[in-house]
C-alpha positions as CSV (number, residue, x, y, z in Angstrom):
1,X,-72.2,-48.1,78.4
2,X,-73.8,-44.6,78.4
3,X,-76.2,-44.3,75.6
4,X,-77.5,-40.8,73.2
5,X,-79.7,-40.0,76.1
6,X,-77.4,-40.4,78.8
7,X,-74.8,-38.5,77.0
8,X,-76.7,-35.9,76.3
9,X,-78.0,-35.8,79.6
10,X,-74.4,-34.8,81.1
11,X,-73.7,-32.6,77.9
12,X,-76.4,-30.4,78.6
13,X,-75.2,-30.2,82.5
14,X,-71.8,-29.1,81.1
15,X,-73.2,-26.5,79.2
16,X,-75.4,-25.6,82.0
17,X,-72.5,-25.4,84.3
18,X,-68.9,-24.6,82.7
19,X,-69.6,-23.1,79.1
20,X,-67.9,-20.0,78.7
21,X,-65.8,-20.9,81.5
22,X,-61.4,-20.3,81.3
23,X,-59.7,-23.2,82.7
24,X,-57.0,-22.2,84.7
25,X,-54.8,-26.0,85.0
26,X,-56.1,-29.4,84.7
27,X,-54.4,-31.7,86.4
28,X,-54.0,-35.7,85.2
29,X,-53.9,-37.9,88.3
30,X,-53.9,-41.0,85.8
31,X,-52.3,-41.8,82.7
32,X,-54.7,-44.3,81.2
33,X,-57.4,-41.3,81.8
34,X,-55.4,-39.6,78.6
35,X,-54.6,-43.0,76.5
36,X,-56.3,-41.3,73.9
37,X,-53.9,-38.0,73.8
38,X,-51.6,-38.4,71.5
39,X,-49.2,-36.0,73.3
40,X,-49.4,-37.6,77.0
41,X,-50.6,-36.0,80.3
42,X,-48.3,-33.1,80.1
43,X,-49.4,-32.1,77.0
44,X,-52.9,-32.7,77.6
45,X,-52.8,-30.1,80.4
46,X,-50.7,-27.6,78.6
47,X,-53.2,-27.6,75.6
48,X,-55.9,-26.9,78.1
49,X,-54.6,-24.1,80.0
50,X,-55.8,-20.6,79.2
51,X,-58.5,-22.1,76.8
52,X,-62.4,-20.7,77.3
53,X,-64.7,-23.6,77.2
54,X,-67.2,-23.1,74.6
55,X,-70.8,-24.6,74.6
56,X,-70.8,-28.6,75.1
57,X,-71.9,-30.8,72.2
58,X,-72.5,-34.2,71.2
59,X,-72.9,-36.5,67.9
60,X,-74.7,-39.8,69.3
61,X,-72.7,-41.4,72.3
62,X,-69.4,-38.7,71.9
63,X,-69.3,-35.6,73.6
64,X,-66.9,-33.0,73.3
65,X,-66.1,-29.6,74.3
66,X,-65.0,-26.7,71.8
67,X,-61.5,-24.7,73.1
68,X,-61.2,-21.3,72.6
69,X,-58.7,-18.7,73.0
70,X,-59.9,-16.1,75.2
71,X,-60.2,-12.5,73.2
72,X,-57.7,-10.7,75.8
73,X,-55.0,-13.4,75.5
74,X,-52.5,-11.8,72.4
75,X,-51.1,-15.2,72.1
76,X,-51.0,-17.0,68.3
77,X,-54.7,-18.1,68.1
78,X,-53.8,-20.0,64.8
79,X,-54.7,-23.0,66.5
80,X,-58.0,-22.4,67.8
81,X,-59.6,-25.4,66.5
82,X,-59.4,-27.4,69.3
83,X,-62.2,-29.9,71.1
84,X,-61.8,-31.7,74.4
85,X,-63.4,-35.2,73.5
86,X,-65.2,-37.4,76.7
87,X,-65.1,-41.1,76.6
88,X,-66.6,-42.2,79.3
89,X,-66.5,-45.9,78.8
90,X,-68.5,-48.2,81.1
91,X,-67.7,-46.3,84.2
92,X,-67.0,-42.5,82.8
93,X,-68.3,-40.1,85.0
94,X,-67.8,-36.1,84.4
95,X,-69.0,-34.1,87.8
96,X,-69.2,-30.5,88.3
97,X,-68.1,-30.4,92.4
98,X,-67.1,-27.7,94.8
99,X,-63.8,-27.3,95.0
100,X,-63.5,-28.0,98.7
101,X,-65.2,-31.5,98.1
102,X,-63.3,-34.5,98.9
103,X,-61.9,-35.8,96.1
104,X,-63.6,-38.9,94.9
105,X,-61.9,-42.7,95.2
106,X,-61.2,-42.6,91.2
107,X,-60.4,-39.2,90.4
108,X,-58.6,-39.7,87.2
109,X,-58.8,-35.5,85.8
110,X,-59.3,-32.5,87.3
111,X,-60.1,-29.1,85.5
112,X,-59.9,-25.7,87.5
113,X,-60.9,-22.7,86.2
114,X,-59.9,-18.5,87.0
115,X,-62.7,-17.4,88.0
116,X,-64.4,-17.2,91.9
117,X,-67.5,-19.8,91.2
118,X,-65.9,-22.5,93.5
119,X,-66.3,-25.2,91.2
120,X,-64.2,-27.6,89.4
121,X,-64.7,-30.1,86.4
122,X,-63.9,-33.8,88.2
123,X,-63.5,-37.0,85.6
124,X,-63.8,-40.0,87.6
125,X,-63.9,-43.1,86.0
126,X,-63.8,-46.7,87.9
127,X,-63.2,-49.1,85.2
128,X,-60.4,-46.8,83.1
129,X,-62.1,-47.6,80.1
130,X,-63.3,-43.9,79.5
131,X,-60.9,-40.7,79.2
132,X,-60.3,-37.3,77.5
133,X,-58.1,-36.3,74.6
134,X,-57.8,-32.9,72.9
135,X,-58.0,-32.6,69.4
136,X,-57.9,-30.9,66.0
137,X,-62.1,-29.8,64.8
138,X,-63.0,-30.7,61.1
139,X,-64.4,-27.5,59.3
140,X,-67.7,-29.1,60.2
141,X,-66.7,-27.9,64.2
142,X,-66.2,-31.9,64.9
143,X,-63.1,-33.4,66.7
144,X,-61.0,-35.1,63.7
145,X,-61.1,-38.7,64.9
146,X,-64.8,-38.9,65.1
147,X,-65.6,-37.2,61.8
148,X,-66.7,-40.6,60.7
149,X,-69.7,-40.9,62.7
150,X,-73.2,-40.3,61.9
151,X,-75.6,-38.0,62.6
152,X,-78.4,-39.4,65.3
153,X,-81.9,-39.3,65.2
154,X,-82.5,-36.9,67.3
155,X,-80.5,-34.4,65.0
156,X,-82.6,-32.2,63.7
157,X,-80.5,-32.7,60.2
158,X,-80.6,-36.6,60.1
159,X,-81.7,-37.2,56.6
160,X,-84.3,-39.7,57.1
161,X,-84.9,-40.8,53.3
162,X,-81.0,-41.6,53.3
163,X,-80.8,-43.4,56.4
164,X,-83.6,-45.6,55.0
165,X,-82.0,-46.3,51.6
166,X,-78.8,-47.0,53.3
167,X,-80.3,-49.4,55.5
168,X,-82.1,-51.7,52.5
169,X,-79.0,-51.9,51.1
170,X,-76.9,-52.8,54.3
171,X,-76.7,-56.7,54.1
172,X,-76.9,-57.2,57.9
173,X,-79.1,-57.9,60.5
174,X,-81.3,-55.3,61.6
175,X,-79.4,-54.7,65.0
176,X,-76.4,-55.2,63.8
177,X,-77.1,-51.9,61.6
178,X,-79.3,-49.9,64.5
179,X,-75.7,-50.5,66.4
180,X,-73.5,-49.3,63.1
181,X,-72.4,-45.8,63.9
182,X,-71.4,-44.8,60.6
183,X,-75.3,-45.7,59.7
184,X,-76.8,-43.9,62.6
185,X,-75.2,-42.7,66.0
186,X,-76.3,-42.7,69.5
187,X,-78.6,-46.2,69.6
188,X,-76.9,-48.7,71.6
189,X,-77.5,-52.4,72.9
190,X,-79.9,-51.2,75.6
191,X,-82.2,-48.8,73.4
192,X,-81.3,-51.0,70.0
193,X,-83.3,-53.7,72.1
194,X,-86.7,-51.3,73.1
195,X,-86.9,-50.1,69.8
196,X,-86.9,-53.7,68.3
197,X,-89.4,-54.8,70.8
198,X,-91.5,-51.8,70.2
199,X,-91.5,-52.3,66.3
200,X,-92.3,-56.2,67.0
201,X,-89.2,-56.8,65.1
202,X,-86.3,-59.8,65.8
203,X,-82.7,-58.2,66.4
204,X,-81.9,-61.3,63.5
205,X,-83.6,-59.5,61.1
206,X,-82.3,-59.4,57.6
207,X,-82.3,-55.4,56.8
208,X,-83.3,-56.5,53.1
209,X,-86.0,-58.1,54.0
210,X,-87.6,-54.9,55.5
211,X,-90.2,-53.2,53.7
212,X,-90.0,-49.4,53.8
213,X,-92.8,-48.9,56.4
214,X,-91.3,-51.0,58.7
215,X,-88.2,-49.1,58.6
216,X,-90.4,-46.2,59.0
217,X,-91.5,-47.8,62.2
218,X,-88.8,-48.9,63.7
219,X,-86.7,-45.4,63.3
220,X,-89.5,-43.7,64.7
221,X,-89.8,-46.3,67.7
222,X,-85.9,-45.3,67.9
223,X,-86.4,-41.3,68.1
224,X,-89.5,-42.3,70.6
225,X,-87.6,-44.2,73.3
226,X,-84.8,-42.0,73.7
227,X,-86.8,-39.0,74.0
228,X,-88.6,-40.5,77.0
229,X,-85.4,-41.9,77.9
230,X,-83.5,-38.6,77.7
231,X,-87.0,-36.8,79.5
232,X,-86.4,-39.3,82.6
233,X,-82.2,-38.7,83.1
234,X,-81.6,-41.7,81.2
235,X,-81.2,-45.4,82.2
236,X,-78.5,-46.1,85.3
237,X,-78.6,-49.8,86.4
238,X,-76.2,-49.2,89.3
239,X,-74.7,-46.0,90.7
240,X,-72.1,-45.8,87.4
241,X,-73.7,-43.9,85.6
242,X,-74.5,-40.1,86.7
243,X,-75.3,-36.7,85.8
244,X,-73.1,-34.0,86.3
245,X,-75.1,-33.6,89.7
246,X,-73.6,-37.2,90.6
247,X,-77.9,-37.9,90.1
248,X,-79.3,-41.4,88.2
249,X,-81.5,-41.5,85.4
250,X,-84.5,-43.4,86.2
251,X,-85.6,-44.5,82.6
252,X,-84.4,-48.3,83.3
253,X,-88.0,-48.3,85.7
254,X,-89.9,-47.9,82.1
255,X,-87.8,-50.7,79.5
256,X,-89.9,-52.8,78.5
257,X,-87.4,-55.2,77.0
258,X,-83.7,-55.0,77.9
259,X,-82.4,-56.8,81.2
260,X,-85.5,-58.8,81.5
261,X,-85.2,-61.9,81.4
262,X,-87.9,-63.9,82.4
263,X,-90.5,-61.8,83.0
264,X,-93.4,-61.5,81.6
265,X,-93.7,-59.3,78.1
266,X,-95.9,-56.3,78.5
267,X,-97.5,-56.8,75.6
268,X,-98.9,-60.5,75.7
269,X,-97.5,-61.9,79.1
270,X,-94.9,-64.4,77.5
271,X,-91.7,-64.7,79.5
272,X,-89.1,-62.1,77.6
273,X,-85.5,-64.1,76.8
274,X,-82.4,-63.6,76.5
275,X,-79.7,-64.3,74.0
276,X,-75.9,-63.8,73.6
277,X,-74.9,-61.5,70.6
278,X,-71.6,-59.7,69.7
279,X,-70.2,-60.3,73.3
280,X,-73.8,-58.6,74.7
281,X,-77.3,-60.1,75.0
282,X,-80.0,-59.6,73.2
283,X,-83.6,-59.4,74.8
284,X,-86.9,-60.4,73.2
285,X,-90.6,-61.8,73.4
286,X,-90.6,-65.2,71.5
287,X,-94.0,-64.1,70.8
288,X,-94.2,-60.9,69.8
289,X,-90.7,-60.6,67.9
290,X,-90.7,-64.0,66.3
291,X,-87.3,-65.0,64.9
292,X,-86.7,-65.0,60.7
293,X,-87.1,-68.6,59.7
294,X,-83.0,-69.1,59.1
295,X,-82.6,-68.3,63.1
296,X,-83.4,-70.6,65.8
C-alpha cells in the first residue's frame, strides 16, 4: 500500500498538472470506486461539476484535493468547503492521460475539465480497494473524516518534543506506534521496517523501554528514508503503483530491509528474516536488531 513518499509523489503531479483546473463532469464507471461517498455516484459527480481544483495536498498516506467555486459562477458558494479525498488502496492509481487515450482495463473515475489542454484526470484502480469521496474541510482546510490523523514527519509543523513524549508513554511496541496514525502519519509497514533496521532497533520493542536518544534516532532514521525515498519516485514492487505519468518509483533498488528475506544484511552479512505481524511481515537482521528478551 502507497506510502508518504509515494503519495506525495502523485500529489505533487496533480498539483503540477490539474491545480487551478474547472472540471467540467466526472463520470463514475464503478460504484465501489465511490463506497466512500456518502451520497452515491450521482451525487459524487454533481458535487464535482463546476468546481475549480485547488492545489493538491496531503497529511501522511491521504491525499485530497480542495473544491472551489469558480469567481464568475453567481451560484450560493456557501458551501465552498469541499475536498475530493484519494484512497488509493493497494492498487489506486490517479493518471493525468490525453483525452483521446484508450481508456485503461480498470477505469473506475473519470474527471473532464472546460478548458482546451486535452487532458483528463483517470482513477484506475485494480483491486477496488481505493476510491474518491467528496467531503466537508475542518477550519484547519482538512476533509472531516481524516481530521483525526497526525501530522507526518516530513511536516514542517510536526512537534517533535510531543511526538517523543507521546511515544514513551504509548504502551506498545515500537512498530506498532511508528504504524499508529493518530501518533504520526505517513510511515507504513515498508518504511516502518528501514527505519527500524537503520536505528538497529527490533519492531518488538517496548516504546517504554526507549531512552530519549534513541527515539531521537529512530525519528530521524524515519524523516531520512522517506526523503531518499520520495527523491527516487518512491518504492513500486510491481507495475501498481505509478505516478501520475503512469512512471515507477525506483526506491525498492535501495531497501535495505523490507522484502528481503534471506539475504544477506548490509550491515554485517547475516541472512535478514522474516516474520508475520498484524496480517504483514516484518523484516529484520537477527544480528543487528536483536529481539527484547520477552520475544523469541
Amino acid at each position: 500500500m502507497p506510502e508518504l513518499p509515494e503519495v506525495e509523489v502523485v500529489r505533487r503531479g496533480l498539483e503540477r498538472w490539474i491545480a487551478g483546473r474547472t472540471v467540467a463532469e466526472a463520470e463514475v464507471l464503478h460504484p465501489r470506486a465511490v463506497r466512500r461517498h456518502p451520497g452515491g455516484g450521482e451525487d459524487f459527480a454533481a458535487r464535482l461539476a463546476g468546481r475549480t481544483i485547488q492545489a493538491a495536498r496531503r497529511r501522511g498516506k491521504y491525499l485530497w484535493l480542495p473544491l472551489a467555486v469558480p469567481m464568475t459562477d453567481a451560484s450560493d458558494a456557501s458551501d465552498a468547503g469541499l475536498s475530493v479525498l484519494g484512497h488509493l488502496g493497494m492498487s489506486g492509481q490517479l493518471l493525468v492521460q490525453p483525452e483521446s487515450a484508450p481508456d485503461e482495463k480498470h477505469l473506475r473515475i473519470r474527471v473532464r475539465f472546460d478548458d482546451a489542454l486535452g487532458t483528463e484526470l483517470r482513477f484506475v484502480d485494480q483491486r477496488t480497494f481505493g476510491g474518491l469521496s467528496v467531503h466537508e474541510n475542518t477550519p484547519d482546510g482538512l476533509p472531516d473524516v481524516i481530521a483525526h490523523i497526525a501530522r507526518d514527519p516530513l511536516d514542517p509543523e510536526f512537534d517533535d518534543a510531543a511526538f517523543l513524549t507521546a511515544l514513551r508513554l504509548r504502551r506498545t511496541t515500537v512498530k506498532r506506534a511508528l504504524l499508529d496514525q493518530s501518533l504520526i502519519s505517513g510511515v507504513g509497514n515498508i518504511y516502518a521496517d528501514e527505519a527500524l533496521w537503520r536505528a538497529k532497533l527490533h519492531y518488538e520493542r517496548p516504546t517504554a523501554t526507549l531512552p530519549r536518544p534513541r527515539a531521537v534516532e529512530l525519528l530521524g532514521h524515519a524523516r531520512d528514508v522517506m526523503n531518499e525515498a520520495l527523491g527516487a519516485g518512491g518504492t513500486s514492487f510491481d507495475s501498481l503503483y505509478v505516478n501520475v505519468n503512469g512512471e515507477s518509483g525506483y526506491f525498492d533498488r535501495s531497501l535495505d530491509a523490507y522484502g528481503r528475506e534471506d539475504e544477506p544484511c548490509h550491515r554485517c552479512g547475516t541472512p535478514m528474516r522474516r516474520r508475520p505481524w498484524m496480517n504483514r511481515s516484518s523484516y529484520f537482521c537477527p544480528r543487528c536488531q536483536r529481539p527484547p528478551r520477552t520475544v523469541s
